[in-house]
Every structure is written in C-alpha cells, then in structure tokens.
N, C-alpha and C positions, 0 to 999 in steps of 0.2 A: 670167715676162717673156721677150719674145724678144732677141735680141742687139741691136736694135735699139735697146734703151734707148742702149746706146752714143753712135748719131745721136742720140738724142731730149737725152741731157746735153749733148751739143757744141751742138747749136740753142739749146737753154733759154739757155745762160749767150750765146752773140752776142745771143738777141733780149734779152739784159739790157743789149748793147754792154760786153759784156767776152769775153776770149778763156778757154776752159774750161781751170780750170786742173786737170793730172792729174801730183800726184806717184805718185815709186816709192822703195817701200822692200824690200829683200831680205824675204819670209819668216822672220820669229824673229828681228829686227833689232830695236834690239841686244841685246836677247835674249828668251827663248822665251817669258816671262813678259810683259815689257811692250810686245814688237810690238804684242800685240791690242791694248792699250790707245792706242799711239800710231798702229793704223789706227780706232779709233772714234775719233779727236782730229780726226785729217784730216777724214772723215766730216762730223764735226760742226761744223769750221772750212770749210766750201765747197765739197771738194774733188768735181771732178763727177766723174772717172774716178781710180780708185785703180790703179796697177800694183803687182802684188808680185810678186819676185822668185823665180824659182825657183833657189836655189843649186847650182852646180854647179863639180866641181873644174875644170873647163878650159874657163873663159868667156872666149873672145878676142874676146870684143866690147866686152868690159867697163873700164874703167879700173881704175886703181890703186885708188880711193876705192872703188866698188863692187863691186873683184875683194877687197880685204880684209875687206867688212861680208860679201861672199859666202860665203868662205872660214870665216869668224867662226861664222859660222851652221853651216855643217857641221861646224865641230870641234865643236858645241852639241848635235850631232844631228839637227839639223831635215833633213827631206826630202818631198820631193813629195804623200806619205802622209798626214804631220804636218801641213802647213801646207790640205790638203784636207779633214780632219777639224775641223780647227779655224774654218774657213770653213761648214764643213757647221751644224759646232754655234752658229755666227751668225747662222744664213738666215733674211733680213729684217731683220734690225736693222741693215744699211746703207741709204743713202740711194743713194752714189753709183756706178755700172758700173765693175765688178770685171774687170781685167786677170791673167792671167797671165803674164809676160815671161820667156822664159829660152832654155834651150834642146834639141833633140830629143831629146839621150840617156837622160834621167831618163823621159822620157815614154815612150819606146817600154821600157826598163825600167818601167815603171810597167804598160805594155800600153798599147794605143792606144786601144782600146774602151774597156778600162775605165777609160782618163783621162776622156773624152769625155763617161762617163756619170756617172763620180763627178765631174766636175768642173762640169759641168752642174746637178749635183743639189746643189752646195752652192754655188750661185747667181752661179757665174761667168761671164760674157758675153762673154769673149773672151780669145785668147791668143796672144802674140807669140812667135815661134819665130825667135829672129837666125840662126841656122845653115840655113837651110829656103827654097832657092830653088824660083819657081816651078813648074819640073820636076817637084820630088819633091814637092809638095805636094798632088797628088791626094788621094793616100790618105786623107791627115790632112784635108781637106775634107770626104771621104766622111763620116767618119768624124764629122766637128763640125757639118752642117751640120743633120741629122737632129735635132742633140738643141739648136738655136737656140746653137751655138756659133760667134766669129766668128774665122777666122783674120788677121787684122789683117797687110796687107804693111807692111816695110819697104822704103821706096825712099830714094837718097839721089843725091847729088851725078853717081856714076858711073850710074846709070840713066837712060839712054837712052828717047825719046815711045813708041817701039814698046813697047819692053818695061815701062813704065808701062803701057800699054794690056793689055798682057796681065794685070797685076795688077789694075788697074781691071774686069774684065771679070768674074771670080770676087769682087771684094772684100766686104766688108759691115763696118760699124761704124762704119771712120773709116781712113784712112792715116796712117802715121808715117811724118815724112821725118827721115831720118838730117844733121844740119846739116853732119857731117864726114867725111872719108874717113881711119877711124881709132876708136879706143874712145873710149869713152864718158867723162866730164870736163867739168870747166864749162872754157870758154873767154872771150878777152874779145874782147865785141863791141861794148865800148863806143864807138866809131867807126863803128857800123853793120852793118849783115850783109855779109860777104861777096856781090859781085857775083854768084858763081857760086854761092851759096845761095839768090840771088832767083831765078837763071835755073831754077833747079830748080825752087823755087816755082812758078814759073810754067806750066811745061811740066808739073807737076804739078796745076794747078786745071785744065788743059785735059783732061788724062787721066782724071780722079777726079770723079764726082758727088758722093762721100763728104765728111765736115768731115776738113781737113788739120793733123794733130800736129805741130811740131817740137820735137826732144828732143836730145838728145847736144849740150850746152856751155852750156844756160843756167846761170848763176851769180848773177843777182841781175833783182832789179822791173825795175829801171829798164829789163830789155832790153825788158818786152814789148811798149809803146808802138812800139816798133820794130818787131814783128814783125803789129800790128792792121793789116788787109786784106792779110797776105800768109796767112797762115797762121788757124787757129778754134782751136787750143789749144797748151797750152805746156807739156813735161813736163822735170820737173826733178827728179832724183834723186843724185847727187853734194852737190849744192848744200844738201839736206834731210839727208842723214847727216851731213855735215861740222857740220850746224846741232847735228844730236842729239849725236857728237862730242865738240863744244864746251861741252855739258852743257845746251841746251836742248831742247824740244822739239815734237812737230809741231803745236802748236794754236798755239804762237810763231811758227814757221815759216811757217804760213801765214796769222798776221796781218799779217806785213808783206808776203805774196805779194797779197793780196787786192785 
C-alpha cells in the first residue's frame, strides 16, 4: 500500500461525519509484552491512524506524561530495532495507517536507508520527525519517498502562510498542527479553542490540500465537537497513557473516544 492510505483513513472516517481519530502510544508501552496487544485494541476499537512512539532519552517535545512512558520504555530495552521487528512480524493484521513519531537521532543511528526500508517493509506509512525542520529534510524525503514513505510536517501556532507553503508543497499523508507553543500534554479547552489556534487552522487549510491533525492538549470527547470543520482528525496520546495508567485500557479508551 502506498502512504496514501494515510489520506484515504482521514477521508473514510469525515465521509462517515466523524473526525479520524489517531491515538499515540510510545513503542513497548507500558510494556514490551502488552504494547502489541493494546496496539491490536486500538486497531480493533476504530482507530484510523495509530502513532507509535519512538523512545528516545532527550524528547523536548514531549511532556512530562509521555517523557515518562518514553523513558519507561527505554529502561525496558525497547528501541528503534525492537519496535520494527515486531511491526514487521504483524504486516497485515492492521486495519488502521501506521505512524512513526519521535525523533532524528535514533534514526540516523538506525541508518537512514536502512530505517526507510525496514520501516517501509514492516508496513509503516509514515513518520513524524519533531526535531526536523524543513531545511534539513531533504535527505530524509529522498530517502522515504522512493519506498511510499510519508514525512508528515509539523506546523503549529508559530508557523507563519509562507512557510506552511513550503511544507505544503513536499507534504503527503496529512498535516499535524501542533495546538501549542510548548510540549505535548492534554490541556483545557473546555471554553473553546484558543483564537489563535483557529487563526492557525485557518491559514493552514489554505496552505494544505492534505486532511489536517490536531494533537498536543486534547484531554477528553467532549473537545472534538469543537474542533468538526476546523480540523479532519484528532490525536491524543497523554490523555490514552494516563487512561492505561489508571489501570485501564485501550479498547476502553477508545470506547468512550468514539
């Protein structure tokens, strides 16, 4: 399948008039054992785009919730390798476009090519790189685009029409807009989105033919009703650890997302 599945989940769930929903969970969370089982939960509970996390010790994108389940994992072992193999030994028994999320240093430790192709080959569609501005992203395009990988930008608040354009112009899959200037965390929006969240929005459906993410501070249902016609999907990862955590887990989680 090409990256495109990516587009083709985010469409599927609007023409259902609902916004796609794509949790994230770190790799080997909460641990190595029953990750796989609570990413076939997700899978099987709706989810149209899965993100997994690649852990890494110095995620300054990351908040406290997901710099600890990050963390967790690495003292567990898991790494870039692990969480590829185990994806590999999967291929096909997902439904929903498979994300990678993290950041460049394990990858380029990993080798760039051979992320590209082993990551490709164990049925991954695309991968989000928070540390990776447009500039340096040549390479890693060259590199992804050959084997139907998508580099997924991150645009957020401080992104400026131009330089959305310029992400628009290379993009494929779908955009994530970052809802905060700041790490990742649910936040409350219950009074509404931030003005200067919509103004983003905005200036971001003009720049992006793509379906548009937002991520970083959902915390519960009730936001999404908020965010139908600004945004096509809703990712929420703090909000889903904190759930398992608590002693539940993802097939619970995303019956009451649904």
């Amino acid at each position: 399948m090409s990256a495109n599945i990516l587009t083709e989940r985010i469409k599927s769930a609007r023409a259902k008039g609902r916004l796609a929903l794509v949790p994230f969970l770190p790799g080997g969370y909460p641990d190595k054992d029953r990750f796989w089982d609570e990413l076939a939960a997700l899978d099987k509970s709706g989810a149209d785009i899965i993100e997994i996390g690649m852990p890494f010790s110095d995620p300054v994108a990351d908040g406290p919730v997901v710099e600890h389940a990050s963390l967790k994992c690495l003292e567990a072992g898991v790494n870039l390798a692990w969480i590829i193999r185990g994806l590999a030994a999967r291929k096909g028994a997902l439904r929903a476009g498979l994300v990678l999320m993290g950041y460049l240093n394990p990858v380029l430790q990993y080798g760039l090519e051979a992320f590209a192709a082993d990551a490709a080959g164990a049925g991954v569609h695309g991968v989000i790189l928070a540390d990776v501005p447009f500039e340096e992203s040549g390479p890693i395009r060259a590199a992804f685009s050959p084997r139907g990988l998508s580099l997924i930008p991150l645009i957020g608040l401080n992104t400026d029409p131009g330089r959305m354009a310029l992400y628009a112009r290379e993009a494929s899959g779908f955009a994530y807009f970052v809802s905060v200037l700041g790490t990742t965390g649910v936040r409350d929006f219950n009074a509404g989105l931030p003005e200067a969240v919509k103004g983003g929005l905005t200036s971001a459906r003009k720049a992006f033919d793509l379906p548009l993410a937002l991520g970083f501070g959902l915390k519960s249902p009730d936001q999404l009703a908020a965010l139908d016609g600004l945004v096509d999907a809703a990712v929420f990862g703090s909000a889903l650890i904190r759930h398992i955590d608590a002693g539940g887990d993802s097939a619970g989680f995303m019956q009451v997302w649904k």
